[in-house]
C-alpha positions as a Markdown table, in Angstrom:
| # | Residue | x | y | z |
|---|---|---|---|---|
| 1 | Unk | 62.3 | 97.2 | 37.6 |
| 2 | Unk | 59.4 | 94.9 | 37.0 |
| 3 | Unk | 55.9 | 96.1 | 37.3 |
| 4 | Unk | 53.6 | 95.2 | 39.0 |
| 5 | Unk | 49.9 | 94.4 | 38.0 |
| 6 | Unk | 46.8 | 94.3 | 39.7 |
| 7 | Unk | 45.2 | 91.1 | 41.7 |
| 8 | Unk | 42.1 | 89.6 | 39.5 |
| 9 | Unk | 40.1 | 86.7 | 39.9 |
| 10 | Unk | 41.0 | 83.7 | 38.4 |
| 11 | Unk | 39.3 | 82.8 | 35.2 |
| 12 | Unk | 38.0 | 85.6 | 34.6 |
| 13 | Unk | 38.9 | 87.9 | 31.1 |
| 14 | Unk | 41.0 | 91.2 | 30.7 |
| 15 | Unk | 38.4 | 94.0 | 30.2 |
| 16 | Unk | 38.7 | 95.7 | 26.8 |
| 17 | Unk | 39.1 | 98.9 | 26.4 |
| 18 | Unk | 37.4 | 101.4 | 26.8 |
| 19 | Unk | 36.8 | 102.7 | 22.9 |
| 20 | Unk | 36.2 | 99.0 | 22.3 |
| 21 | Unk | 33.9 | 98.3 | 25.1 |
| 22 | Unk | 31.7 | 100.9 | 23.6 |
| 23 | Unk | 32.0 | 99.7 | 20.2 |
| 24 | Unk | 30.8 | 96.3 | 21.2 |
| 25 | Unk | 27.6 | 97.8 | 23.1 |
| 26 | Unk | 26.6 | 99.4 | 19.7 |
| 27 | Unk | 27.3 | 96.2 | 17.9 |
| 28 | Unk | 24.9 | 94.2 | 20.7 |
| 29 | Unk | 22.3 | 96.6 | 21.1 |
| 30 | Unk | 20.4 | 96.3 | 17.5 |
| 31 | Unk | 20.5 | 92.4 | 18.5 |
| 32 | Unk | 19.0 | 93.4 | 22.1 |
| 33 | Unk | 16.1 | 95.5 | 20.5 |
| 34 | Unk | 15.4 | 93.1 | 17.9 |
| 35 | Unk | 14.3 | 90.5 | 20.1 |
| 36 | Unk | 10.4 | 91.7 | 21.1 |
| 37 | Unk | 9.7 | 91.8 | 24.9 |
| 38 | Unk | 8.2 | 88.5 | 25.8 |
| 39 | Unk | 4.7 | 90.3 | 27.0 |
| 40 | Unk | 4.3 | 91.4 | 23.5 |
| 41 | Unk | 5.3 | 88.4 | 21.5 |
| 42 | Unk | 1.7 | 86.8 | 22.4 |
| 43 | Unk | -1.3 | 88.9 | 21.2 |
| 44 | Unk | -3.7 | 87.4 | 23.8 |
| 45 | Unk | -5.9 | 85.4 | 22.0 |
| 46 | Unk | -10.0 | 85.9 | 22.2 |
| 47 | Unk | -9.5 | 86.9 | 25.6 |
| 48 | Unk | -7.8 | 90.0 | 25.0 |
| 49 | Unk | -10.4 | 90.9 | 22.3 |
| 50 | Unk | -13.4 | 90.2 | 24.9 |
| 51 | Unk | -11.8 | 92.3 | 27.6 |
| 52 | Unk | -12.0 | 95.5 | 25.1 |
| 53 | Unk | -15.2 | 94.7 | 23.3 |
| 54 | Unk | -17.4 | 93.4 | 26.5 |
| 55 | Unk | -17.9 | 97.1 | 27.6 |
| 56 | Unk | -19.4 | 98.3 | 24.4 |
| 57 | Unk | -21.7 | 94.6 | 23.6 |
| 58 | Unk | -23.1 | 95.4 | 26.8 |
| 59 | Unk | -24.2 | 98.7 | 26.5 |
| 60 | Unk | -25.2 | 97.5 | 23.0 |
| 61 | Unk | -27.1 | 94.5 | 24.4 |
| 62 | Unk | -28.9 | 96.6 | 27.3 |
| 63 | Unk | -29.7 | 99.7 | 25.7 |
| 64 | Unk | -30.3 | 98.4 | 22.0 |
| 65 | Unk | -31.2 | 94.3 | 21.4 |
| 66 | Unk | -32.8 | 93.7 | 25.0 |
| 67 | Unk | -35.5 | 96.5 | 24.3 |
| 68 | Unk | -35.8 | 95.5 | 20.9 |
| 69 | Unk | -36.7 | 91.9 | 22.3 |
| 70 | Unk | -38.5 | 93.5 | 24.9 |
| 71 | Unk | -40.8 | 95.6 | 22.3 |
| 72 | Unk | -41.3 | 92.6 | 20.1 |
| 73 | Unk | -42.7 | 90.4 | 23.2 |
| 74 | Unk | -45.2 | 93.6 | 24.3 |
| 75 | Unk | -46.5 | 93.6 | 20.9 |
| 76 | Unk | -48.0 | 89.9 | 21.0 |
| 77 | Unk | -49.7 | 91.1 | 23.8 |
| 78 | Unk | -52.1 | 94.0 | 25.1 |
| 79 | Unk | -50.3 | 95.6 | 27.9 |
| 80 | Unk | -51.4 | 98.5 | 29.8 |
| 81 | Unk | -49.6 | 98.8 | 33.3 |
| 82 | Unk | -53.0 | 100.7 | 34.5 |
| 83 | Unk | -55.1 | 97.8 | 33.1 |
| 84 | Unk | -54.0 | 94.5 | 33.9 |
| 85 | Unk | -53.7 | 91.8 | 33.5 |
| 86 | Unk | -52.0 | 91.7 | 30.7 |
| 87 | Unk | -52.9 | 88.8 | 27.9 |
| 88 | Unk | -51.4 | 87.6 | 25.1 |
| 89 | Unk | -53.2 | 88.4 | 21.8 |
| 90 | Unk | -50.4 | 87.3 | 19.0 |
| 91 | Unk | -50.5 | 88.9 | 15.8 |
| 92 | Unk | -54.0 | 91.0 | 16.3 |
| 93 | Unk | -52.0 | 94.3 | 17.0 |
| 94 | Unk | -49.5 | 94.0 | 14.3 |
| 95 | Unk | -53.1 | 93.3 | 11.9 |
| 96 | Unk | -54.7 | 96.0 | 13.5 |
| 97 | Unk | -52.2 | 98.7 | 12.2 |
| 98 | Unk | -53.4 | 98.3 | 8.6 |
| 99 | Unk | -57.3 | 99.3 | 9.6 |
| 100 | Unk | -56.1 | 102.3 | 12.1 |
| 101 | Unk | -56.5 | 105.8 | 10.5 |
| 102 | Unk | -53.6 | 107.3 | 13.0 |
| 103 | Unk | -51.4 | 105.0 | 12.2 |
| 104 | Unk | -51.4 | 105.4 | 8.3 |
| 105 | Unk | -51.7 | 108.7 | 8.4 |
| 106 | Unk | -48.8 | 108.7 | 10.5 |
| 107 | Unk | -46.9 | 106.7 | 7.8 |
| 108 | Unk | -48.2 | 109.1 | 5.4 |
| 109 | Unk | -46.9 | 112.1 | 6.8 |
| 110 | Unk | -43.2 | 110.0 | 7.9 |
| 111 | Unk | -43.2 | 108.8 | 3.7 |
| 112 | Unk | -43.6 | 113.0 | 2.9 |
| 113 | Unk | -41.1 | 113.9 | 5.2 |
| 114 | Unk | -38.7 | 111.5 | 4.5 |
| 115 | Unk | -38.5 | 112.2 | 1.0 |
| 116 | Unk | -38.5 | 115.9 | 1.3 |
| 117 | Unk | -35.3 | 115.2 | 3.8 |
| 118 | Unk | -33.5 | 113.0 | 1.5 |
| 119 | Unk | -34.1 | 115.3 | -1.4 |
| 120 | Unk | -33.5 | 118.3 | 0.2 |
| 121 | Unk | -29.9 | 117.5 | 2.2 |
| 122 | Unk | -28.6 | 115.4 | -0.3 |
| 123 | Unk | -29.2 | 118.3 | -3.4 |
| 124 | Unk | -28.4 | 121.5 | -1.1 |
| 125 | Unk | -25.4 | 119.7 | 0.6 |
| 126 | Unk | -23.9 | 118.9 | -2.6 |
| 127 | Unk | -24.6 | 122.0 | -4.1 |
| 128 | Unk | -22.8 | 123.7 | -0.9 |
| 129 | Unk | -19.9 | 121.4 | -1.2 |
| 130 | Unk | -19.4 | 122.4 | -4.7 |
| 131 | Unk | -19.5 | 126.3 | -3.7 |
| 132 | Unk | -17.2 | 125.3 | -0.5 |
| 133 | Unk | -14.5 | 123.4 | -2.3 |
| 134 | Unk | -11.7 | 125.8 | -2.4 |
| 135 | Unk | -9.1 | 127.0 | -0.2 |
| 136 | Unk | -9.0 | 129.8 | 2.0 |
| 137 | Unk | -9.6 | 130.9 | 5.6 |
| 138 | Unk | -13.2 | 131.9 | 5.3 |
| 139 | Unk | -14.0 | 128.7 | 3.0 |
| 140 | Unk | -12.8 | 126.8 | 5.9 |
| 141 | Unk | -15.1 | 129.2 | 8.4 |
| 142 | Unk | -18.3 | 128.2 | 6.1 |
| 143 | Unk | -17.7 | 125.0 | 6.6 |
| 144 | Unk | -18.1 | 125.0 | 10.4 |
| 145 | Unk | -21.1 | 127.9 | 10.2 |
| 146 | Unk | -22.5 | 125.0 | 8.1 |
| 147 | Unk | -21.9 | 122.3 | 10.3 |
| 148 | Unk | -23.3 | 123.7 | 13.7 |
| 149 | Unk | -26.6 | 123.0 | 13.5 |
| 150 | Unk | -25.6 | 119.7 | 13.1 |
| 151 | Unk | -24.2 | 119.0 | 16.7 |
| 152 | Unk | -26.9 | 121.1 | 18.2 |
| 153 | Unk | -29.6 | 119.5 | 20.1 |
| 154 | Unk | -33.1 | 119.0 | 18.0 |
| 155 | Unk | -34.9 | 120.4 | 20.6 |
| 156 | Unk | -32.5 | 123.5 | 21.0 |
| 157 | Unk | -32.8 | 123.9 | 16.6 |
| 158 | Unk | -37.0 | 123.3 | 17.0 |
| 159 | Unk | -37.0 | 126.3 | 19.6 |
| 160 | Unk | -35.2 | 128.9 | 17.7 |
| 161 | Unk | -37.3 | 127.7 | 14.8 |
| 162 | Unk | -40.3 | 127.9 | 16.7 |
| 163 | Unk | -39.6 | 131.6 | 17.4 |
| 164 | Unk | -39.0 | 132.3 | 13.7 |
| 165 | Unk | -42.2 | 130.8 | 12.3 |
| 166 | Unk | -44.8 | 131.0 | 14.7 |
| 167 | Unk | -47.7 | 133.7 | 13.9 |
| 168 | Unk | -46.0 | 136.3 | 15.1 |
| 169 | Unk | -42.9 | 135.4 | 15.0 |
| 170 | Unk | -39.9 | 137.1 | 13.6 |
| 171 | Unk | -40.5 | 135.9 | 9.7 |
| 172 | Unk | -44.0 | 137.1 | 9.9 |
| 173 | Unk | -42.8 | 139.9 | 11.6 |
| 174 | Unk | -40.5 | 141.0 | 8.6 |
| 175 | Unk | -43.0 | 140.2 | 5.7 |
| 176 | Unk | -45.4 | 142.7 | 7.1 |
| 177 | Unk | -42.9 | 145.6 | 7.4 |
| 178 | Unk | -42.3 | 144.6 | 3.8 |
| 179 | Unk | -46.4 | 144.6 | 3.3 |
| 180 | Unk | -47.6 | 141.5 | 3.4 |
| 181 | Unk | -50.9 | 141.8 | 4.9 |
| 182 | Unk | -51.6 | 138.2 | 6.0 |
| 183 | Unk | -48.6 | 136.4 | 5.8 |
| 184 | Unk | -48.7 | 132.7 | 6.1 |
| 185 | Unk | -49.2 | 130.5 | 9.1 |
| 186 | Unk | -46.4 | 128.7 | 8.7 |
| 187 | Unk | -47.2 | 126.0 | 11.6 |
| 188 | Unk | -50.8 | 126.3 | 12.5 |
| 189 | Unk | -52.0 | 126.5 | 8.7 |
| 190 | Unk | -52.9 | 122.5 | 8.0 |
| 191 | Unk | -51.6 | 123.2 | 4.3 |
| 192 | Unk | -48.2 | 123.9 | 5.3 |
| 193 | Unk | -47.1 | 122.2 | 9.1 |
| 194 | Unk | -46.0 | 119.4 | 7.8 |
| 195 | Unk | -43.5 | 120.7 | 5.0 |
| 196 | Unk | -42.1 | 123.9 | 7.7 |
| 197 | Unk | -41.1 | 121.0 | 9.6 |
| 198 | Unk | -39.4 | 118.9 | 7.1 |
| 199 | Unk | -37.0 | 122.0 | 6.2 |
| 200 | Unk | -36.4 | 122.6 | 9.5 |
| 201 | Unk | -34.9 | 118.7 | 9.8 |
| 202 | Unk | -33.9 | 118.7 | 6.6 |
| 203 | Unk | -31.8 | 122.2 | 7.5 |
| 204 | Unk | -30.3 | 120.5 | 11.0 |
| 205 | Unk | -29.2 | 117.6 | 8.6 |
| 206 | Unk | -28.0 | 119.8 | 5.8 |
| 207 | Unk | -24.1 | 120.4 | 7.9 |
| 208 | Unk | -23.6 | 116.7 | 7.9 |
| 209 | Unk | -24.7 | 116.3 | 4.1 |
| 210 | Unk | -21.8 | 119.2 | 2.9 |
| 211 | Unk | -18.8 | 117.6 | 5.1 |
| 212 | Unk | -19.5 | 114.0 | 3.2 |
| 213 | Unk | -19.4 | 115.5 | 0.3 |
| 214 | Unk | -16.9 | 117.9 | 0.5 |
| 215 | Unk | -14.6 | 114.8 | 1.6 |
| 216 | Unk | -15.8 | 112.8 | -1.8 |
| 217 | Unk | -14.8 | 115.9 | -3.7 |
| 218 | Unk | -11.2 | 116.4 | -2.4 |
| 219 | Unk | -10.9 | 112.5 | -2.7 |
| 220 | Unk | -11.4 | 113.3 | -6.6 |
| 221 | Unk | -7.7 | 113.2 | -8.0 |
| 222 | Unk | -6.8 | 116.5 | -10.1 |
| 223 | Unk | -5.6 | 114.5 | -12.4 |
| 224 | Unk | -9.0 | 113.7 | -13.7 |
| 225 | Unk | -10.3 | 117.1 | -14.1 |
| 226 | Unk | -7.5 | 118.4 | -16.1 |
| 227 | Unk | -7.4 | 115.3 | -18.7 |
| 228 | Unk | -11.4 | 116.2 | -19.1 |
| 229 | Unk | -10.5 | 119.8 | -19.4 |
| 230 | Unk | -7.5 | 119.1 | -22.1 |
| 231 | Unk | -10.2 | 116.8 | -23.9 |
| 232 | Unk | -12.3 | 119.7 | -24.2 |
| 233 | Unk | -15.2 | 118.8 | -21.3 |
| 234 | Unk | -16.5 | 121.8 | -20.0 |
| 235 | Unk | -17.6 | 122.6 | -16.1 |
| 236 | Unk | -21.1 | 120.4 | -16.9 |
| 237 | Unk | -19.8 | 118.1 | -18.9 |
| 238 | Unk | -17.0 | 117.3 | -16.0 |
| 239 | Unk | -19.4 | 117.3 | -13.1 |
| 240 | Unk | -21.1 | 114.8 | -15.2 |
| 241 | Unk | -18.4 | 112.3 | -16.4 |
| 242 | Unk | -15.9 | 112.9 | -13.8 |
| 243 | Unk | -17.2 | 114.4 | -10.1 |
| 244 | Unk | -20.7 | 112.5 | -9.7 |
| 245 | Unk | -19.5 | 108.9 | -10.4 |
| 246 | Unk | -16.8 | 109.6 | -8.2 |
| 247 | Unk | -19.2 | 111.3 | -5.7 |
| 248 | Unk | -21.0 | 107.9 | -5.4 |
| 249 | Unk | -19.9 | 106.6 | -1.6 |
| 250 | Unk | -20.7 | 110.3 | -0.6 |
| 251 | Unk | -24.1 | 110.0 | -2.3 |
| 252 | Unk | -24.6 | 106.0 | -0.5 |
| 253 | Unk | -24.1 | 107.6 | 3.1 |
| 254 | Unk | -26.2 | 110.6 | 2.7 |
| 255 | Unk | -29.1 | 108.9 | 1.4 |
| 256 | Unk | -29.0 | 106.1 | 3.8 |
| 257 | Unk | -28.4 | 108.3 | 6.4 |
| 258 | Unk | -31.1 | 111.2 | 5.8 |
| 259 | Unk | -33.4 | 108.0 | 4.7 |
| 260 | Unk | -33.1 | 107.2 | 8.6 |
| 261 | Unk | -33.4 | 110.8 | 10.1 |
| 262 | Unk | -36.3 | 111.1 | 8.3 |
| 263 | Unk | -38.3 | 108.2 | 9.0 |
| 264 | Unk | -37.3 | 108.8 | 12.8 |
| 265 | Unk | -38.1 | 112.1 | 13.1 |
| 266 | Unk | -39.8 | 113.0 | 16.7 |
| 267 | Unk | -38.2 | 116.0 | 18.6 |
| 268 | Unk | -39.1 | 118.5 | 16.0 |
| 269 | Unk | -42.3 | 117.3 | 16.0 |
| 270 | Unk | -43.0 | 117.7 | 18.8 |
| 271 | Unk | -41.3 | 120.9 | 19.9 |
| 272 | Unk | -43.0 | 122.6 | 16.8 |
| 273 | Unk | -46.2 | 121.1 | 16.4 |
| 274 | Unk | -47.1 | 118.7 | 18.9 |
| 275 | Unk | -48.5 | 116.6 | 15.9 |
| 276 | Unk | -51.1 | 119.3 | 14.8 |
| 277 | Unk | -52.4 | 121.7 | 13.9 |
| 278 | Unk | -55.0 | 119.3 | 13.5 |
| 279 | Unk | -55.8 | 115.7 | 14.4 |
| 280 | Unk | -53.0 | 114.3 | 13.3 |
| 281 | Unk | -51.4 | 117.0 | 10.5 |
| 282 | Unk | -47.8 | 116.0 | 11.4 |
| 283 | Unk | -47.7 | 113.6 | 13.3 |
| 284 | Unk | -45.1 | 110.8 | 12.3 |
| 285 | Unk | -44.3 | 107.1 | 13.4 |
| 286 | Unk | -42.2 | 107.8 | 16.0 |
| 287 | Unk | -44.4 | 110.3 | 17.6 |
| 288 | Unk | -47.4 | 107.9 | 17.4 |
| 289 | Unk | -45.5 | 105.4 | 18.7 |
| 290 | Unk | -44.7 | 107.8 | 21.9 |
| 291 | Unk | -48.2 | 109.2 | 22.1 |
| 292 | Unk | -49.7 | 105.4 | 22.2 |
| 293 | Unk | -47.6 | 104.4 | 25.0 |
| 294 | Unk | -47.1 | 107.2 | 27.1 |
| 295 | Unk | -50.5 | 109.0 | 27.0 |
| 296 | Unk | -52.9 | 106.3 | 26.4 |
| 297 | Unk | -50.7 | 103.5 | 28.2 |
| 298 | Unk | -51.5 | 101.1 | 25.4 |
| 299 | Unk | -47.7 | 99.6 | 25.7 |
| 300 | Unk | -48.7 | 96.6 | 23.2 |
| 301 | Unk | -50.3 | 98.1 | 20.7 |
| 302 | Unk | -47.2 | 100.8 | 20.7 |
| 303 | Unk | -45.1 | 98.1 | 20.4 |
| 304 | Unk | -46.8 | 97.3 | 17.4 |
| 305 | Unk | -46.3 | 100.2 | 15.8 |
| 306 | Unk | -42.7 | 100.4 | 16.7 |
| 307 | Unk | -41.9 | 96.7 | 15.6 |
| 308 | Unk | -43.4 | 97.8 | 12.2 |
| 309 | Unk | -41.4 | 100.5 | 12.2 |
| 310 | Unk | -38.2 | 99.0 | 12.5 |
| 311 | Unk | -39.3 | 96.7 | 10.1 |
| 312 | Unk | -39.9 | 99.6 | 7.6 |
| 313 | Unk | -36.7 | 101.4 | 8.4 |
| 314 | Unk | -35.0 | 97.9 | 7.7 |
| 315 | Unk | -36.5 | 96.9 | 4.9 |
| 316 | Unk | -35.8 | 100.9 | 3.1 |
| 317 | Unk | -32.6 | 101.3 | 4.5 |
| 318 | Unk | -31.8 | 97.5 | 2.6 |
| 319 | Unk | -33.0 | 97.9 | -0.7 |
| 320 | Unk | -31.8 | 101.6 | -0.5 |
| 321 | Unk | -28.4 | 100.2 | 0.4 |
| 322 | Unk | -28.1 | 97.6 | -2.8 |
| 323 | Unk | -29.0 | 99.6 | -5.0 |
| 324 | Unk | -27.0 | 102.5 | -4.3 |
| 325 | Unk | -23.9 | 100.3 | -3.7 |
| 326 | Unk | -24.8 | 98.8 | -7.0 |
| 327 | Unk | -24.8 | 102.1 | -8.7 |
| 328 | Unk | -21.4 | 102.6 | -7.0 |
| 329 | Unk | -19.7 | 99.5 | -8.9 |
| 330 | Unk | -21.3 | 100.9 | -11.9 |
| 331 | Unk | -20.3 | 104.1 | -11.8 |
């Protein structure tokens, strides 16, 4: 009996079988997938990179390099939008600065606070980090108590500060129930406005301080500390040889960093002090800077002071920078 098979068309091949077919498809599909999809075999070229990075350069250039330009053009001139016109005087506000009592007394009292900020976040946050660098739930809940203040607003931080320290506010409060007859005035004594304020920046700043650090100490391999401790170095003698010169990129970004915050600080200023008590007892750059231009609409000569500012800032946060990457090479 002959059989019969089916019609196909001509040229075309027998189809394997079926346990074969499926063999092949596993042979062909690594060869498939290893050929990259045309669309991302190019990467694009510059235009690619300008469509992600136009976005952020032009926020950058409006909000940042077009007022700087802006500022730098006021300050060659004497503008006062309620006193025009306005004509150019070149450099005669920039001189004027170094004869103007405000101004360097501003820069006085932005010098103090700085340095009390550096000082003050840098040594407490590392002293902190050293008490926070262990493990444990409640280590882990210090660390965000710690770090709170530091995404609060400054104006939110200079209110519940101003309720603590004001005359009779809740620290004067509590040293006369412990019988302190005249306890200090903390922001209207003259003696002491201007250092109340630097702790209470240097205390928003002090969170941010104690997470830099306690990254640089958990970046410190173990392996260090136990070939010390076999070589007989004791806690001092490690922190010494071993934890600070590895601490040194923490130590670069927190003093560059509190070097900035304190040469720009405003909000507490103002919330707290309103630059007083006093002519002038704490009032910084920046708030000089905002008094000239908004209150006595002397736009140019702010400018000025806020071009001279900048340059200061630059000029510290440079040098700072050097040498502190320097000591990093060193260390």
């Amino acid at each position: 009996m002959r059989t019969r098979t089916p019609n196909r068309p001509e040229g075309s091949a027998a189809v394997p079988a079926t346990k074969d077919t499926a063999a092949g498809r596993r042979q062909e599909a690594p060869e498939r997938w290893s050929r990259p999809s045309r669309r991302f075999r190019s990467n694009g070229g510059p235009g690619r990179f300008t469509v992600f990075a136009a976005p952020g350069l032009l926020a950058y250039l409006a909000l940042v390099l077009v007022p700087i330009g802006m500022s730098a053009g006021y300050s060659l001139t004497n503008k006062n939008p309620f006193n025009p016109p306005t004509r150019w005087v070149g450099l005669a506000n920039l001189t004027s600065l170094f004869s103007d009592d405000e101004f360097l007394k501003a820069l006085q009292n932005t010098v103090v606070i700085t340095v009390i900020v550096t000082l003050v976040t840098n040594a407490g946050g590392l002293a902190i980090a050293l008490l926070l660098d262990r493990r444990g739930w409640l280590y882990n809940a210090l660390r965000s108590v710690f770090f709170v203040p530091v995404v609060l607003s400054a104006v939110v931080v200079s209110v519940i500060w101003q309720a603590i320290l004001v005359d009779d506010g809740l620290l004067n409060s509590m040293l006369r129930d412990l019988g302190v007859d005249h306890p200090p005035g903390w922001l209207s004594d003259p003696s002491l406005a201007l250092y109340t304020v630097s702790w209470v920046i240097a205390w928003q700043g002090l969170g941010f301080c104690v997470v830099i650090y306690l990254a640089g100490l958990q970046g410190i391999p173990q392996e260090l500390h136990e070939a010390a401790a076999i070589d007989g170095c004791g806690p001092l003698m490690r922190f010494r040889h071993v934890t600070w010169p590895m601490l040194a990129p923490a130590v670069t970004i927190n003093t560059v960093m509190s070097l900035i915050g304190g040469f720009k600080a405003y909000d507490q200023i103002q919330v707290l002090t309103n630059g007083g008590p006093g002519p002038g007892t704490t009032s910084t750059l920046a708030f000089q800077v905002i008094q000239t231009a908004f209150n006595g609409n002397h736009v140019g000569y702010a400018s000025a002071m806020a071009v001279a500012m900048l340059v200061l800032v630059a000029t510290v946060s440079v040098i700072a920078l050097g040498w502190l990457q320097k000591r990093e090479v060193s260390a």
